[in-house]
N, C-alpha and C positions, 0 to 999 in steps of 0.2 A: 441355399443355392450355391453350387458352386462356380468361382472363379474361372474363367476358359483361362485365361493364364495360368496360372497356377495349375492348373488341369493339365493343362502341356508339358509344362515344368516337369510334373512327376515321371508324365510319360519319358521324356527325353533323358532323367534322371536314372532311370531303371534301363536305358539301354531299348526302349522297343520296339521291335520291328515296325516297318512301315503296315503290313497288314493289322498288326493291333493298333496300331493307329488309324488308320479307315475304318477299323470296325468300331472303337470310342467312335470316329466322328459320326458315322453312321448313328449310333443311337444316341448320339445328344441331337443332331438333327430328327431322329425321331418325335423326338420329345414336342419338337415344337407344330404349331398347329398346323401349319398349311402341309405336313405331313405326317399327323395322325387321322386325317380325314380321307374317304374313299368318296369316290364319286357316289355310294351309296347312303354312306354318311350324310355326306352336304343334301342330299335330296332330303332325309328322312327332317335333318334341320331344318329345308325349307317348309316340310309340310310342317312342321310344327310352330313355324311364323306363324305362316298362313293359318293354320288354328287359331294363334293367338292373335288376328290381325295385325301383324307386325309386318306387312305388306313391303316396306323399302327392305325390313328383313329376312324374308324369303328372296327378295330379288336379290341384294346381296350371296346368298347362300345358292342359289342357282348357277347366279355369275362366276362360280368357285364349282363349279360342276361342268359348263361351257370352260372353264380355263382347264380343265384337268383332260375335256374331250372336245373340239371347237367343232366336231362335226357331231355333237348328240344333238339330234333334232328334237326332240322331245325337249329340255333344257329350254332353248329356244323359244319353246313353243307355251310351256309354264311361266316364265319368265314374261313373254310377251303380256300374259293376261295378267298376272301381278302388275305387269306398266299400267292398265289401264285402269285395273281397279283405282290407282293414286293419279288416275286423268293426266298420265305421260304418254299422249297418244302417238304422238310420231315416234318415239323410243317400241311403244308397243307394234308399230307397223315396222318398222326397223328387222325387228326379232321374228316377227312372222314373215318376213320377205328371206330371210336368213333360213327359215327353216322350210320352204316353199324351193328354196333351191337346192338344200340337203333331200327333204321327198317333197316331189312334185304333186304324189298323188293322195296325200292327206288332206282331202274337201273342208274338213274345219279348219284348217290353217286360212284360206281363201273368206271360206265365210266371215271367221274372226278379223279380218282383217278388213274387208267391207266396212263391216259395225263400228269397227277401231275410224276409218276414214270418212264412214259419215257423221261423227262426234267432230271431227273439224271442218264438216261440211263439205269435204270433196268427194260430193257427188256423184259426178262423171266414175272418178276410181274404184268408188264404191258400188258400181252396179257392176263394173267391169269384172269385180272380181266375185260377185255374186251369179256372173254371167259364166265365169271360172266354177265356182262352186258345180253350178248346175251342168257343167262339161265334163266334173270328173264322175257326180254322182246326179244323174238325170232326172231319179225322183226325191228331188231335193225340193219338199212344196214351202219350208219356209224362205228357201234363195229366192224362187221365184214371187212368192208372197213380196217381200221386201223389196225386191228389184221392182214389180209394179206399184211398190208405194213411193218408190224415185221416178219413175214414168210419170207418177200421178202429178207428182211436185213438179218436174218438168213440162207437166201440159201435155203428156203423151198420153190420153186418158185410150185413147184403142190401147194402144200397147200396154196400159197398166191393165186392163179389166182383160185382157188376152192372159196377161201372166196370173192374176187372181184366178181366172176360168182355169187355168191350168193348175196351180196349187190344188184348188178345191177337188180338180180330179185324182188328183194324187192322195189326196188326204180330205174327206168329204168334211170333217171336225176340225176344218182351221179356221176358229173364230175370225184370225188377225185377217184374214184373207176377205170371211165374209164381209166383217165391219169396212175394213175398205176398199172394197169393191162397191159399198151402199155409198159410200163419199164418192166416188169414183162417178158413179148414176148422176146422183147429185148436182155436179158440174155437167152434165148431159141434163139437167131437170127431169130427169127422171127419176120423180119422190117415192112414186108406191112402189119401185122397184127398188130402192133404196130400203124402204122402210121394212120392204121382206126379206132383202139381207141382214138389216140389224135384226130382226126377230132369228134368223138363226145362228148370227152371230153370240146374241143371249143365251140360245140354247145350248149352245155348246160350254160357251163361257161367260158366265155371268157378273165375272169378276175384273172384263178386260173396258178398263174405263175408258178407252177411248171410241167405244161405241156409243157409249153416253153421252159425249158431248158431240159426236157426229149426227144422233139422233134427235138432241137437244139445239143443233144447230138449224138440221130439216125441221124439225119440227117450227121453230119460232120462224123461218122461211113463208111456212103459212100459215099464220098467223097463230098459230098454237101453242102463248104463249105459255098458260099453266100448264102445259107436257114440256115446253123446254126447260122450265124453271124446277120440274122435276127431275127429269132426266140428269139435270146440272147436279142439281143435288145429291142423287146418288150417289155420283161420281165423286164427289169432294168424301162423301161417307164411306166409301170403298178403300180410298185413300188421302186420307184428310192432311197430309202432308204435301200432293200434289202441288205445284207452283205456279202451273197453267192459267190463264188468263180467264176470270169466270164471263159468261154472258159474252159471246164474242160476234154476235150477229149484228153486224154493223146498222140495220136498221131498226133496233130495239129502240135508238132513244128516240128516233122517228114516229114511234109508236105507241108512245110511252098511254097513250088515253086508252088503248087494250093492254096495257104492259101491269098499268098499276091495278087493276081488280085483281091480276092473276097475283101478284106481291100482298096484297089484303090480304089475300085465300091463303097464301104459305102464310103470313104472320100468326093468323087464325091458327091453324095448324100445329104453329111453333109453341102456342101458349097453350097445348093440352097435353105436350111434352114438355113440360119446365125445366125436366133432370138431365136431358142431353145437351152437352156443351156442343157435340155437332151442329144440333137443331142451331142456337144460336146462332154459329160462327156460321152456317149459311146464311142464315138471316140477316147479319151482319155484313156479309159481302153483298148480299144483293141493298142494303141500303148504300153501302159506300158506293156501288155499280150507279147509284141513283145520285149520289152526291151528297146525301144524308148524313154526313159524316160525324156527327154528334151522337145520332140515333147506334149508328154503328158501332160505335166508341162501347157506348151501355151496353150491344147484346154481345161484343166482346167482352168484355170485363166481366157478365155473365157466365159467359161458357168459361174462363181463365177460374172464375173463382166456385165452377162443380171440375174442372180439372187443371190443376194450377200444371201440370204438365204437357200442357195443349201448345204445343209451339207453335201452328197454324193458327191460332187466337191472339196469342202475345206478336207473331208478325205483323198479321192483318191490324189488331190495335195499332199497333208501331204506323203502319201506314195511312192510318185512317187521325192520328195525332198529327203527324206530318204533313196533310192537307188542313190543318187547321193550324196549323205552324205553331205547334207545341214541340220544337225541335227535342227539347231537354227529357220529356218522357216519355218521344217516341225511339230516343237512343234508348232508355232506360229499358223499354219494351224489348228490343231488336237484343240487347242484350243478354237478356231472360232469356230469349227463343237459341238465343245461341250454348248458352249453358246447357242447352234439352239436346241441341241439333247442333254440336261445334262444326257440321264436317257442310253446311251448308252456306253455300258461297252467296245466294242470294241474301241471306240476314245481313252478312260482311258488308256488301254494297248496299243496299239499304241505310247501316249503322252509319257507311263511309258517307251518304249522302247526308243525311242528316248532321251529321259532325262540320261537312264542310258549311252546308247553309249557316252554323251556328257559327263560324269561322273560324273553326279550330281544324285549320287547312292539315296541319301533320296528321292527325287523328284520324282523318279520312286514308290520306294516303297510306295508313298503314292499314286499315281496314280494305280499302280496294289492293294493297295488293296479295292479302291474304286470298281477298275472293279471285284474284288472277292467278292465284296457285292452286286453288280447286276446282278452278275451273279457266287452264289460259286460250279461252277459244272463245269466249266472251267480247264479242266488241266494246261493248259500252263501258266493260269494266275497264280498258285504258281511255276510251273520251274521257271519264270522268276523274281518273286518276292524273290523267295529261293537266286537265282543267283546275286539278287542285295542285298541281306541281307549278302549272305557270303563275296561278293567285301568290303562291308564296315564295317567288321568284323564282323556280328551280325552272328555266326557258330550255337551253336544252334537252331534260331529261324528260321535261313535258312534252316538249315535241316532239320527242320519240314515242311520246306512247301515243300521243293523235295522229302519227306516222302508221303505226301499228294498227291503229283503228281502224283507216283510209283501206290496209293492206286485207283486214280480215273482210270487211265491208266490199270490196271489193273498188272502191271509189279511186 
């Protein structure tokens, strides 16, 4: 490598014009990186992050693309989705409000930006701009799909089952549309009109699980209880990773004297499939649903030992030890699931909770704030983090996070 002093030297030694010297500096500045790269470089960089999943690494490499042209909308607009891949969602709504005023009339910027702001729950902003969406491009049937599944959460059920009827005429095969507009009935009690949207909703897509548990919801509504406990089922089998809350019909344990035949009949069931660790880990959540926690423990540890890669088995064990206040291996559990699934913020809280009951107050707090980096839109992961800062004095720092809490909660 050589010396720039010395470099000089010679130049100045030999007498050389100012233009050879601009031209040396000229290509030792070449030399160096932030000018051997072209705006088509840094791009082709970023994609090959993004191949590798190096996600903060594309966004870097993008960032070097916006600094070479501050008005490439495009730039922006990649950049934007890399933020949210790594749940930087207000940076990701940043970068698409950025490229929305470079073009106005690129509808996926609006859309993406909706999705980005219902991830933090602002609601309101997020139909606005699905409202946007559907003004630049009018047969937009998943904006208006999505904007009536915020109507719906809003209790605006005309207005939501107004934008479903309109999806579905735009596009007759929008599962997402049928399935909830049948939820949509629902809150109207109207079942069988409900239950003919899930049927086309199936037809079209078979694989979108949230018709299954809308279905499995009507269905245990009256009384039906082995159709919801199937329906549930699938669902967890479709994607046995899902986090979702099983059995969610508030009058199931009211009902528990038709609940439990229908739990017999799946048990039944479970033991002429021995080999699927699924079969179990259902089976096991519907005992933990039940309180059976012992019972659960076993048909987990079943499915864990025909697929020791099962991280919804080693969770749910983890959970199902932890009501039985086996603190010490249902960390042990949580940690297994995290070795399978490092990117999943609910093990982290989980782990963190368990740590703190044990009193190993730091332990926790480094576990909940992992889960507050994958996911910082989380309420509960600062209440609980706050609560394991102020156990081990840190008052303060704790009360910023149950500050934090109050603000996402809205309290």
């Amino acid at each position: 490598m050589i010396n720039c002093k010395e470099y000089n030297l010679i130049f100045v030694n030999e007498n050389s014009s100012m233009k050879n010297v601009i031209a040396v500096i000229l290509v030792l500045f070449a030399c160096l990186p932030s000018f051997c790269q072209s705006k088509s470089d840094y791009n082709k960089l970023a994609v090959e992050r993004y191949n590798a999943k190096d996600y903060k690494g594309a966004i870097a490499f993008f960032t070097k693309v916006i600094e070479l042209n501050p008005k490439d909308s495009m730039a922006y607009f990649d950049r934007a989705m890399m933020k949210e891949i790594v749940h930087d969602y207000i940076g990701a709504i940043a970068d698409y409000s950025r490229e929305a005023e470079i073009d106005p009339s690129n509808s996926d910027n609006y859309f993406l930006r909706a999705m980005a702001k219902e991830k933090i729950k602002n609601y309101n902003g997020a139909s606005a701009d699905y409202s946007k969406t559907i003004q630049v491009v009018d047969d937009n049937s998943d904006a208006r799909c999505f904007r009536g599944i915020i109507k719906a959460r809003q209790n605006d059920i005309a207005g939501a089952i107004d934008d479903f009827n309109r999806s579905l005429e735009i596009h007759y095969d929008n599962a997402k549309a049928y399935s909830n507009r049948g939820w949509a009935k629902v809150r109207l009690k109207d079942y069988s009109g409900a239950m003919k949207d899930y049927e086309l909703a199936l037809k079209f897509d078979s694989t979108y699980i949230d018709t299954y548990y809308y279905r499995g919801w009507t269905k245990a509504e009256q009384h039906d209880f082995a159709g919801a406990i199937e329906d549930y089922s699938k669902a967890i089998v479709i994607n046995p990773s899902e986090e979702r809350e099983f059995l969610q019909v508030p009058n199931f344990k009211h009902e528990l004297d038709d609940y439990m035949p229908a739990l017999l009949k799946y048990r039944r069931e479970v033991q002429i499939n021995s080999s699927n660790d699924g079969a179990y880990c259902n089976r096991g959540i519907l005992e933990a649903y039940l309180e059976e926690y012992k019972d659960a423990v076993k048909d987990f540890s079943k499915a864990v030992k025909i697929n020791k890669k099962n991280p919804l088995a080693l969770y749910r064990r983890g959970l199902a030890k932890e009501q039985l206040g086996k603190y010490k291996a249902a960390k042990k559990d949580f940690s297994r699931a995290l070795k399978i699934s490092p990117e999943n913020e609910n093990y982290y809280y989980r782990r963190g909770f368990v740590k703190s009951c044990a009193g190993d107050q730091q332990g926790a707090i480094e576990d909940y704030s992992k889960a507050i980096e994958l996911d910082p839109y989380d309420a509960e992961f600062y209440f609980q983090r706050g609560n394991a800062k102020i156990k081990s004095g840190q008052l303060e720092s704790g009360n910023a996070d149950l500050m934090q809490y109050k603000k996402l909660t809205g309290q």
